[in-house]
C-alpha positions in Angstrom: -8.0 -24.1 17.5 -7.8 -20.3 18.3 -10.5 -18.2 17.7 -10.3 -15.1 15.6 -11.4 -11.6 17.3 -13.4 -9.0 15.1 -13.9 -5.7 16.2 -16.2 -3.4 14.0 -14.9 -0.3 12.1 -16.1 3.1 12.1 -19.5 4.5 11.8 -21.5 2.7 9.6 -21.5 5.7 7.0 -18.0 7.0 6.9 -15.5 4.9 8.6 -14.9 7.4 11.4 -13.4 6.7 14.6 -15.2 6.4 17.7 -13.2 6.0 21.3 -15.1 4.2 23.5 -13.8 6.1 26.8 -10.9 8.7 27.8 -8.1 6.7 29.9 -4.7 5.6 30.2 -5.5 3.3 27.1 -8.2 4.5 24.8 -9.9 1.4 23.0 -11.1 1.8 19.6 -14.4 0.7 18.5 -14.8 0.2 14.6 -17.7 -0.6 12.8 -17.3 -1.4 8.9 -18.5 1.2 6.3 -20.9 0.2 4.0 -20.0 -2.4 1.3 -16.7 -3.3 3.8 -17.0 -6.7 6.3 -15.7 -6.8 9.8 -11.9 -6.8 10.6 -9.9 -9.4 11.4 -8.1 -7.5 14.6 -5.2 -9.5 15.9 -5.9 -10.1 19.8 -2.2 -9.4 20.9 -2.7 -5.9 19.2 -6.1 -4.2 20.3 -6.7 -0.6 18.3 -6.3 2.0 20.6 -6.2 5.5 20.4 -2.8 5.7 21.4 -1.2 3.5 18.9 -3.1 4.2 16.1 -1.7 7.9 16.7 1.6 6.8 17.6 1.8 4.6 14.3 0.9 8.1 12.4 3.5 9.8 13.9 6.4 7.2 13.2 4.5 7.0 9.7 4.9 10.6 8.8 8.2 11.0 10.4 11.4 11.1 8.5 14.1 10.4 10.5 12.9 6.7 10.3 15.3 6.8 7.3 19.4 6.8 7.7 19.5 9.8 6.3 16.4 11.7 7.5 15.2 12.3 4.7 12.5 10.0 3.7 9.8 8.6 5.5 6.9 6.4 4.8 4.7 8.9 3.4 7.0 10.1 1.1 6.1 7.2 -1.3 2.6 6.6 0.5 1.1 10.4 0.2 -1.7 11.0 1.9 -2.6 13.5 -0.9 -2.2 11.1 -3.8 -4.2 8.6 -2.6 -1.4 7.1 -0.3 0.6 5.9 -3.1 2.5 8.3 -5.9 0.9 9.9 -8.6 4.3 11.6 -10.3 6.3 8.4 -10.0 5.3 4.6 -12.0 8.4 3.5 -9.8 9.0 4.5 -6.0 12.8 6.4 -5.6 14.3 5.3 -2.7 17.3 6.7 -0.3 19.7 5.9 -3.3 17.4 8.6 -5.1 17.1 5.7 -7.9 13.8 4.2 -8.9 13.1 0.9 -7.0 11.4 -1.8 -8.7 7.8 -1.6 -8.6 4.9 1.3 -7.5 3.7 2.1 -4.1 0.7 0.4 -3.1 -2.3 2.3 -2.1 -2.9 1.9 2.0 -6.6 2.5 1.8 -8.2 -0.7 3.3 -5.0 -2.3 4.1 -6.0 -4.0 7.1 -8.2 -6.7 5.1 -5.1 -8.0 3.0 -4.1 -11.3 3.6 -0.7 -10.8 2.2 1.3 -7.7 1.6 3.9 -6.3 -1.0 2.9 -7.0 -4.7 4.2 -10.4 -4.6 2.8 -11.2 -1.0 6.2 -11.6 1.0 4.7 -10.6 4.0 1.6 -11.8 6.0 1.0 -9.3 8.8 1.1 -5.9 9.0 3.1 -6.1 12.4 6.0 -7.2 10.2 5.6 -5.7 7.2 7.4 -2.6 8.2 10.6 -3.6 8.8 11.3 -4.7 5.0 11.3 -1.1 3.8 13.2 0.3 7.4 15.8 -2.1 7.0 16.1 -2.5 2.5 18.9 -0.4 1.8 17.7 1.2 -1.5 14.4 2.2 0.5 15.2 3.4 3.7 18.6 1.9 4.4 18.0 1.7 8.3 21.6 -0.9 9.8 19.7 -3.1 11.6 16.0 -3.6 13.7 17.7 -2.8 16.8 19.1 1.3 14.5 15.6 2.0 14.6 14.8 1.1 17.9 17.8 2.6 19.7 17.3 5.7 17.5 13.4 6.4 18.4 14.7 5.7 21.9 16.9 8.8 21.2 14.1 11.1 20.3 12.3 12.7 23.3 9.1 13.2 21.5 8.5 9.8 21.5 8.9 8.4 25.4 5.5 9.5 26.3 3.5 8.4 23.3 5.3 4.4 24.1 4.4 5.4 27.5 1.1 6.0 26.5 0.4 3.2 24.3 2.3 0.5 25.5 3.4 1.4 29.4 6.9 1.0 28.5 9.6 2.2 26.1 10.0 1.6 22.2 10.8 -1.7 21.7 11.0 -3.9 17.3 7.6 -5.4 18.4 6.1 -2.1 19.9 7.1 -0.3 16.9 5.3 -3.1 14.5 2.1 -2.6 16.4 2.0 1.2 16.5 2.2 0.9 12.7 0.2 -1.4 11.7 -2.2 0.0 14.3 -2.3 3.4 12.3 -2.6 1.5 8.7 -5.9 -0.4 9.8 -7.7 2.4 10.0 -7.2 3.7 7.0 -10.5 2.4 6.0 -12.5 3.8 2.7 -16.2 2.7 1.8 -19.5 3.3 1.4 -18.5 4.6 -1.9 -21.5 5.2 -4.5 -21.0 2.0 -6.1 -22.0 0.6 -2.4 -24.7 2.7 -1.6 -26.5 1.6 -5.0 -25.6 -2.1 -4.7 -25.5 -2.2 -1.0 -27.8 0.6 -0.1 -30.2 0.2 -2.3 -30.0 4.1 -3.3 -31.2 3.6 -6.9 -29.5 7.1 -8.4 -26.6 6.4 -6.2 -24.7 5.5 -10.0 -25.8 6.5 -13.4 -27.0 4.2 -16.4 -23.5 4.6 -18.0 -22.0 3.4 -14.4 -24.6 0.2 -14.2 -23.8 -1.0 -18.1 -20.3 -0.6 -16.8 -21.1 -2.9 -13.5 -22.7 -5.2 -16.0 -19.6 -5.5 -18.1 -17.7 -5.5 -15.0 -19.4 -8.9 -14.1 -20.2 -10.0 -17.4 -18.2 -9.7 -20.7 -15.2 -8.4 -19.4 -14.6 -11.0 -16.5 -13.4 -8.6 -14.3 -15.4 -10.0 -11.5 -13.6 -13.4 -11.7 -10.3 -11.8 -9.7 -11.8 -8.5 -8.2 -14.9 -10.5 -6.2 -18.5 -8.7 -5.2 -20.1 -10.8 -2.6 -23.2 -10.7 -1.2 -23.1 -8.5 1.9 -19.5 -6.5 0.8 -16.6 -6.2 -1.6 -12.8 -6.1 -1.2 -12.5 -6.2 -5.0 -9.5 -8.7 -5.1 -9.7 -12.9 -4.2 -6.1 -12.0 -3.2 -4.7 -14.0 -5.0 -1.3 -13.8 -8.1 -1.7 -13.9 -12.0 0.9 -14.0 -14.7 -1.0 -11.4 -17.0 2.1 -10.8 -19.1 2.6 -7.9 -18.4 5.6 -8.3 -16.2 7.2 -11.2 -18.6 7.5 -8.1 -21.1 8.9 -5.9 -18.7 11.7 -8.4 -17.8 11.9 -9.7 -21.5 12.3 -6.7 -23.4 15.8 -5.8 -24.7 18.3 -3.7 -22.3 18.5 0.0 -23.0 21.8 1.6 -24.0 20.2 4.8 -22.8 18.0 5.3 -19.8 15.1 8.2 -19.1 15.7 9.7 -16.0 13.2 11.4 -13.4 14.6 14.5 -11.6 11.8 15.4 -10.9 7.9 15.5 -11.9 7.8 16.1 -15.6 11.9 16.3 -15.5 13.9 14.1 -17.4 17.3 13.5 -18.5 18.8 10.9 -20.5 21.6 8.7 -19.0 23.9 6.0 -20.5 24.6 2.8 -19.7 28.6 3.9 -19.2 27.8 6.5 -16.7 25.4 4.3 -14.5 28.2 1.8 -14.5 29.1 2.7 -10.9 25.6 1.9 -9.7 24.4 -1.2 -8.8 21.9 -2.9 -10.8 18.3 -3.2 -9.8 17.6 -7.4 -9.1 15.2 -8.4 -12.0 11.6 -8.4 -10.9 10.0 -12.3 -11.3 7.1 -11.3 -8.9 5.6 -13.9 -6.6 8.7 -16.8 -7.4 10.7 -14.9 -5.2 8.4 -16.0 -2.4 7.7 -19.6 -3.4 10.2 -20.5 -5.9 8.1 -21.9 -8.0 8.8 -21.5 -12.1 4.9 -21.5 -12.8 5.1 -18.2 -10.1 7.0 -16.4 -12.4 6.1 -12.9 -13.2 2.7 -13.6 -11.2 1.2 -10.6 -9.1 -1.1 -9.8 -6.3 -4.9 -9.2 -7.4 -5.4 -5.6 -6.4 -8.3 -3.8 -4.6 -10.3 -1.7 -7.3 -11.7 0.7 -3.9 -10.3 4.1 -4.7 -8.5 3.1 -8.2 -9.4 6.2 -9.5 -7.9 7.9 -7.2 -4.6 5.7 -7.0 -2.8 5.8 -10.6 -0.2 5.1 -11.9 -1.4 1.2 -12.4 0.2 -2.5 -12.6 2.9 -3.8 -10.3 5.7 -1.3 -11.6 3.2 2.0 -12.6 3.3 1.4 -16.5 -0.3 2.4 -17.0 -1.2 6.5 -16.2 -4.6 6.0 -16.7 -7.4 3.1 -16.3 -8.3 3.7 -20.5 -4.5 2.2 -20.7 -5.4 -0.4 -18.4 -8.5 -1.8 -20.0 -6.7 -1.7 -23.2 -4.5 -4.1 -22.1 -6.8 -6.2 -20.6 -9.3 -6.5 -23.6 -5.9 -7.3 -25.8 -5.4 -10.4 -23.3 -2.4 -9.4 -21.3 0.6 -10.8 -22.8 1.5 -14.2 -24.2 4.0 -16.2 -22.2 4.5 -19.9 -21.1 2.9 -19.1 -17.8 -0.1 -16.6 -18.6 -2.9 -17.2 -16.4 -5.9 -19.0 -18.3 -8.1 -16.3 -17.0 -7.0 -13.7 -19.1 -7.8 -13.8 -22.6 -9.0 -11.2 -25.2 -12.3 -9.6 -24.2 -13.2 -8.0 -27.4 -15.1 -5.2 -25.6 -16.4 -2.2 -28.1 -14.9 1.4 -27.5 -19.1 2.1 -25.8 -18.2 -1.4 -23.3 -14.7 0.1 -22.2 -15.7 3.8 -21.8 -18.8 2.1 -19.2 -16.0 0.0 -17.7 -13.6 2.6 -16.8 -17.0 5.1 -15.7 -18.2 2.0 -13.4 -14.5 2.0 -11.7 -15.0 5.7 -10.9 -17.6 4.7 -8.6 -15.5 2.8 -6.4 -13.9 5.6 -4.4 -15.1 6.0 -0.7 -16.8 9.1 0.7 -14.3 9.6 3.4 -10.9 10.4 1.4 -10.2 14.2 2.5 -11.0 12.8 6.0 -8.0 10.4 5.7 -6.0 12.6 3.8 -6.6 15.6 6.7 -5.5 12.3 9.7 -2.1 11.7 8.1 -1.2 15.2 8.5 -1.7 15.7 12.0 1.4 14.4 12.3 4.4 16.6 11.8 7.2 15.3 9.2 10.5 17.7 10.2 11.4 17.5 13.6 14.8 18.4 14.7 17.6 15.7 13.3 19.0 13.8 16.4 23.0 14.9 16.4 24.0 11.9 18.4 24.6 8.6 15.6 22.1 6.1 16.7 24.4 2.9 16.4 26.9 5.1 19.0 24.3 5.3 21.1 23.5 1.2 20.9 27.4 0.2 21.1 27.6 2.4 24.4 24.6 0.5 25.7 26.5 -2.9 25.5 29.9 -1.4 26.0 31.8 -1.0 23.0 32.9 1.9 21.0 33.4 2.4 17.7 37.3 1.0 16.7 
């Protein structure tokens, strides 16, 4: 039976970094913020300073997409809460709206599955679905990337550095999800009152919300408080309706869209005619392929939600009023709607102390985060040599 390792994050108050010592490798020590439990830290990928700053870097950059152009932050911005606040929908290299919003990064390191419909177990692997999907990032193949960030002289010394050796699929993994685990948020207000034990930490408007949080509204049920912390999800999927009516509803003849924020045009169906399709979206079925599956979604954190809209799997809802709303109707009816949501029948004075409570959630340590990602630069200078040239010479072809 293997053991798991935990190594504590950050200091206690603000999730800040500590290195234990300056060398060739630079462990880092984390200890959890308050109202956040210990890590699970893989042992065949110890934090260190070097890879977590690595893993920003190939974060940030763009020429981790074939066309240079967009890069992990573009749909992750540090600024709006690492996810999008202009778009319900993240726009990939196509320039066409994928299928569902960008998660929020904060506190991704405790998820025990990843992507809305939990494809993906570790964060060591997770990357290569958006490198390699060719309406995100449209990279040829794992061993593009690698032979590309091979190519870019920037990088030798920070493998060197963190690994000993050059960029390898694996390395590249590590580095990454290295990076993402410590974007760790806590010791919000709501923690500090419950946890902490500061009594004025949350107002009385804030507490009747709590109170509805765990009480009438149910809320608690899929976004747990334990005893010692809170991840605010049980991690686990729920048909709530709401993406049934997405797939159900009736094709449009003419389509809204997004140039830009707050630009729109209308488009017909003839003139999209030479584009492919999006796949329809049947949420966590396409993992398990099983009918009662369909059109069931990841339980999300509520750390940070007000910081984090648009809302639901695909960015319907702008605001958490919206969101309530359609809780307290009961989601949508469908064959395979979770038993746990039903109608609520909160008052306007229950939903207005709900939404206020949910404001409480956001950790003290955002700007700090925010400031991290962008010590990393995004435009350096395009490589003019193609990347798959460069692998075909390495095994001795050439191009026909």
């Amino acid at each position: 039976m293997k053991t798991k390792t935990y190594i504590p994050i950050g200091l206690a108050t603000a999730g800040l970094l500590l290195p234990l010592a300056i060398s060739a490798s630079t462990p880092v020590k984390l200890t959890p913020p308050l109202g956040l439990p210990p890590m699970y830290i893989p042992a065949a990928n110890p934090l260190t300073q070097e890879k977590i700053d690595l893993g920003r870097q190939l974060f940030m950059d763009r020429r981790l997409s074939h066309n240079n152009v967009i890069s992990c932050a573009m749909c992750h911005v540090p600024e709006q809460g690492f996810t999008s606040h202009e778009l319900g929908a993240a726009i990939g290299l196509q320039g066409r709206s994928l299928r569902r919003n960008s998660p929020a990064m904060y506190n991704v390191g405790y998820q025990r599955s990843l992507f809305h419909e939990g494809r993906e177990l570790h964060l060591e692997d997770q990357v290569w679905a958006p490198l390699l999907a060719k309406n995100e990032m449209n990279m040829p193949s794992i061993g593009y990337v690698v032979e590309k960030i091979k190519m870019l002289p920037e990088y030798k010394g920070q493998f060197e550095a963190a690994f000993g050796g050059e960029a390898t699929a694996e390395r590249i993994g590590f580095a990454l999800a290295s990076y993402q685990r410590v974007m760790v948020s806590g010791n919000s207000r709501f923690d500090r009152w419950y946890y902490g034990g500061e009594k004025n930490a949350i107002n009385a408007q804030e507490q009747r919300g709590f109170d509805v949080f765990r009480g009438k509204g149910s809320c608690i049920t899929c976004h747990t408080v334990g005893e010692k912390s809170a991840l605010f999800t049980d991690h686990k999927f729920y048909n709530t309706g709401h993406g049934w009516q997405r797939s159900m509803a009736p094709e449009k003849i003419i389509h809204q869209v997004q140039l830009a924020p707050g630009v729109f045009v209308d488009v017909s169906d003839e003139q999209l005619d030479d584009f492919e399709k999006p796949l329809p979206d049947v949420g966590r079925y396409e993992v398990t392929l099983d009918p009662k599956d369909r059109w069931a979604y990841k339980t999300p954190s509520l750390r940070n939600v007000a910081i984090t809209a648009p809302y639901m799997h695909d960015g319907a809802f702008s605001t958490l009023e919206a969101v309530v709303d359609f809780y307290n109707k009961g989601g949508v009816d469908n064959e395979d709607k979770s038993p746990l949501i039903f109608p609520l029948n909160l008052t306007e004075q229950e939903k207005a102390d709900l939404v206020a409570f949910m404001k409480t959630l956001t950790g003290d340590n955002i700007e700090q985060l925010t400031a991290d990602a962008r010590k990393a630069r995004e435009n350096y200078p395009v490589v003019r040599q193609n990347a798959s040239d460069y692998y075909l010479e390495s095994i001795g072809n050439s191009r026909p």
